[in-house]
C-alpha positions in Angstrom: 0.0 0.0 0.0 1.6 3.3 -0.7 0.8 6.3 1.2 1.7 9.6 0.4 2.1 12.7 2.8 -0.7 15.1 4.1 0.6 18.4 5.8 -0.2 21.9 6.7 3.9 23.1 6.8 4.1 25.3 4.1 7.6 25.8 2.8 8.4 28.7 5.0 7.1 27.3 8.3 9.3 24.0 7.6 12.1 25.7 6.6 12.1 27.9 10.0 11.1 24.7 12.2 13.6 25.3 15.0 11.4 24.2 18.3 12.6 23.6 22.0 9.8 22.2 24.4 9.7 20.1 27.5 7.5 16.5 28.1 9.0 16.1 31.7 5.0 16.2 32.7 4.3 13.6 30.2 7.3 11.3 31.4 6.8 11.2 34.9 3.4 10.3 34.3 3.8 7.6 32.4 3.0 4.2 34.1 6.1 2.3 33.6 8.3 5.1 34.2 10.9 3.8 36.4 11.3 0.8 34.1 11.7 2.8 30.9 14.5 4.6 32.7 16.1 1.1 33.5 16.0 0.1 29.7 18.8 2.8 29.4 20.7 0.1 31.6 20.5 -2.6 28.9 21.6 -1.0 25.8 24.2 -2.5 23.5 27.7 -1.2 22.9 27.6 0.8 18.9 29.6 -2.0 17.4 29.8 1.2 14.5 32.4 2.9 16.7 36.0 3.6 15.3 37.7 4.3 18.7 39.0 1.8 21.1 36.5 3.0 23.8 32.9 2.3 23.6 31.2 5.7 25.1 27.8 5.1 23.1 25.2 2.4 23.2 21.9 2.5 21.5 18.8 0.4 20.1 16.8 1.7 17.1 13.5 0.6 15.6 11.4 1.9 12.9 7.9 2.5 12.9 5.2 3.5 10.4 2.4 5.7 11.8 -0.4 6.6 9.9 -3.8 7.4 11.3 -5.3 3.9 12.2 -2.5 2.3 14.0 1.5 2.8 14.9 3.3 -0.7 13.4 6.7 -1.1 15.1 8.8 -2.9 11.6 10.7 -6.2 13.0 12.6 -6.5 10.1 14.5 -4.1 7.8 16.6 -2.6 11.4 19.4 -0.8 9.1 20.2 2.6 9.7 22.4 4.4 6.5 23.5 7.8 6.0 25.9 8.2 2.7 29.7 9.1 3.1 29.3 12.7 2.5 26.8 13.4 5.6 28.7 11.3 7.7 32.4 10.8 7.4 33.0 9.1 10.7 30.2 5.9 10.1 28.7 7.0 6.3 28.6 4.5 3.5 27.6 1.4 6.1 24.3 -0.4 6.9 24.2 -0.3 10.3 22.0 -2.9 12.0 21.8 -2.3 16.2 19.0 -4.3 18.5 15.5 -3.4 18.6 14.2 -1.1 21.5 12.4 -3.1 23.8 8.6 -3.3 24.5 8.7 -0.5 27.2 10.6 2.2 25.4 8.5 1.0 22.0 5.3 2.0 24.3 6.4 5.0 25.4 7.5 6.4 21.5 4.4 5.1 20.9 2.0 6.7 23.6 4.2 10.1 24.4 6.4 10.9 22.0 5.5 10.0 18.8 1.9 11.3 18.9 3.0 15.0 20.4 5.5 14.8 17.7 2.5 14.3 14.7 0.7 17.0 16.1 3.1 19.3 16.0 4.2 18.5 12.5 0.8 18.5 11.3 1.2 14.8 10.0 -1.2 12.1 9.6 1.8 9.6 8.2 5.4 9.4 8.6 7.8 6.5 8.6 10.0 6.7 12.3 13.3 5.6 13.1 13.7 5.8 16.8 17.3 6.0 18.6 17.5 5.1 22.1 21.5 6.3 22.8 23.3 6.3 26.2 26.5 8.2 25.8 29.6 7.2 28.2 32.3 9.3 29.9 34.8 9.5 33.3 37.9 10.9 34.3 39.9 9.0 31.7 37.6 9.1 28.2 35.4 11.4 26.8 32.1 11.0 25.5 31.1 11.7 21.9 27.4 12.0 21.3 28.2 13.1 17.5 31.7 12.0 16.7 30.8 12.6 12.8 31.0 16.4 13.6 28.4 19.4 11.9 26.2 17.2 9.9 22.5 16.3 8.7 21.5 12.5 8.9 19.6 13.0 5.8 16.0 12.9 6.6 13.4 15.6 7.0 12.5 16.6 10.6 14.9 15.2 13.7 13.8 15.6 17.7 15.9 15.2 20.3 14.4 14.4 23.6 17.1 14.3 26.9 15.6 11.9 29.6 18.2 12.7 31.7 21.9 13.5 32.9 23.8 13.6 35.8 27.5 15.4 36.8 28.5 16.2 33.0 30.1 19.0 31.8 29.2 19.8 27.9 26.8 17.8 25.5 25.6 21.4 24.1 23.0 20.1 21.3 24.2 22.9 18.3 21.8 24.2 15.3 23.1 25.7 12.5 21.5 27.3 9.4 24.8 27.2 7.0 27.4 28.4 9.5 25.6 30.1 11.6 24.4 29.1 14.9 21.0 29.2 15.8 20.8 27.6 18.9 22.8 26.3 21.3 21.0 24.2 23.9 21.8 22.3 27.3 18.5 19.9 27.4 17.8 19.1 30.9 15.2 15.9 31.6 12.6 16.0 29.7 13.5 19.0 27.2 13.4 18.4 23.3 14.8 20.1 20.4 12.6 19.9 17.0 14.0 20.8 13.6 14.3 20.5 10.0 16.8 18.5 8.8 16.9 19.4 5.0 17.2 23.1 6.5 19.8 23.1 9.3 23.0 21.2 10.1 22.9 19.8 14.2 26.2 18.6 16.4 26.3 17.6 20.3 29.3 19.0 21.7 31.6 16.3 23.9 30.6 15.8 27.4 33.1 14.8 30.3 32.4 14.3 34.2 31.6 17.8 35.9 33.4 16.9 39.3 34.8 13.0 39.4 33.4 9.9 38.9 31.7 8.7 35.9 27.9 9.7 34.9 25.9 8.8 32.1 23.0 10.9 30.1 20.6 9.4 28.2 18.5 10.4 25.1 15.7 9.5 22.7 16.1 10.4 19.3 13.6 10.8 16.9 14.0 10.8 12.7 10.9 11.7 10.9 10.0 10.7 7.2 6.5 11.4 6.1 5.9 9.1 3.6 
């Protein structure tokens, strides 16, 4: 079945998407709360990663949504950006684990919903990132080791769900070289934007006082289909 897209952005609305806003309200209420902030705790490694030291971990799934149900693919996992948007992991399929059943609910029942309204979509295709990015005293963290770059889809959101005793991890929007924004999401805060229109980078994050602490983030990549 194909679908095609229905949306209210005109051109000049999409092309000036640049949106912060917070769900903390919409987190802590959710039932299984605690254990969707456990799930952070069994991520895999990013077997993607060039350096020695592993200081990322993720799941992704894909999802269509249109406006009868939200269908979470279990097949088809690969992630691929081409060379020239990212020169650190470009040019590769990547294939990582699915996110499990309680992060899958909450996309489904928090996230991705707010996220449709706000676009004014009625169908999209999904991929969902669920990243934990490591640091201590000894190795930094890289949440975007690729540099400045788009990932080569049309909207991205950001969403922190929490950090503790880091220094850095600035998320950075730029529209050519200049930058728009420059962000520290707490718990809870989002950043939504146009990918065909800006570039995006997280600056590195290291401990704030010693001893190791992790943030964690859900990432969202929109393609209406």
């Amino acid at each position: 079945m194909e679908h095609t897209t229905e949306t209210t952005l005109d051109p000049p609305k999409a092309q000036a998407l640049n949106l912060k806003d917070n769900l903390t309200a919409s987190i802590y209420t959710y039932e299984a709360y605690p254990l969707l902030l456990d799930s952070f705790n069994y991520l895999c490694t990013d077997p993607y990663l060039q350096e020695e030291k592993a200081f990322r971990q993720r799941r992704f799934s894909r999802c269509h949504v249109d406006p009868w149900e939200y269908t979470f693919h279990r097949s088809n996992n690969t992630f691929y950006q081409p060379t020239e948007m990212n020169v650190y992991s470009g040019g590769i399929q990547r294939e990582f684990e699915f996110l499990d059943q309680v992060a899958q609910r909450f996309c489904q029942e928090r996230v991705i919903p707010y996220l449709m309204e706000k676009l004014t979509l009625r169908y999209a295709e999904v991929g969902i990132h669920q990243i934990r990015i490591l640091t201590s005293e000894s190795d930094v963290g890289y949440p975007a080791p690729e540099g400045v770059h788009q990932d080569g889809t049309d909207y991205i959101c950001t969403l922190c769900m929490g950090k503790q005793n880091i220094a850095g991890g600035n998320s950075i929007i730029l529209k050519g070289t200049d930058v728009v924004a420059n962000e520290q999401l707490d718990f809870g805060e989002l950043l939504l934007f146009d990918d065909r229109s800006y570039r995006h980078y997280v600056s590195p994050i290291v401990p704030l006082l010693p001893g190791a602490r992790i943030p964690r983030y859900v990432r969202l990549h929109y393609q209406p289909t």
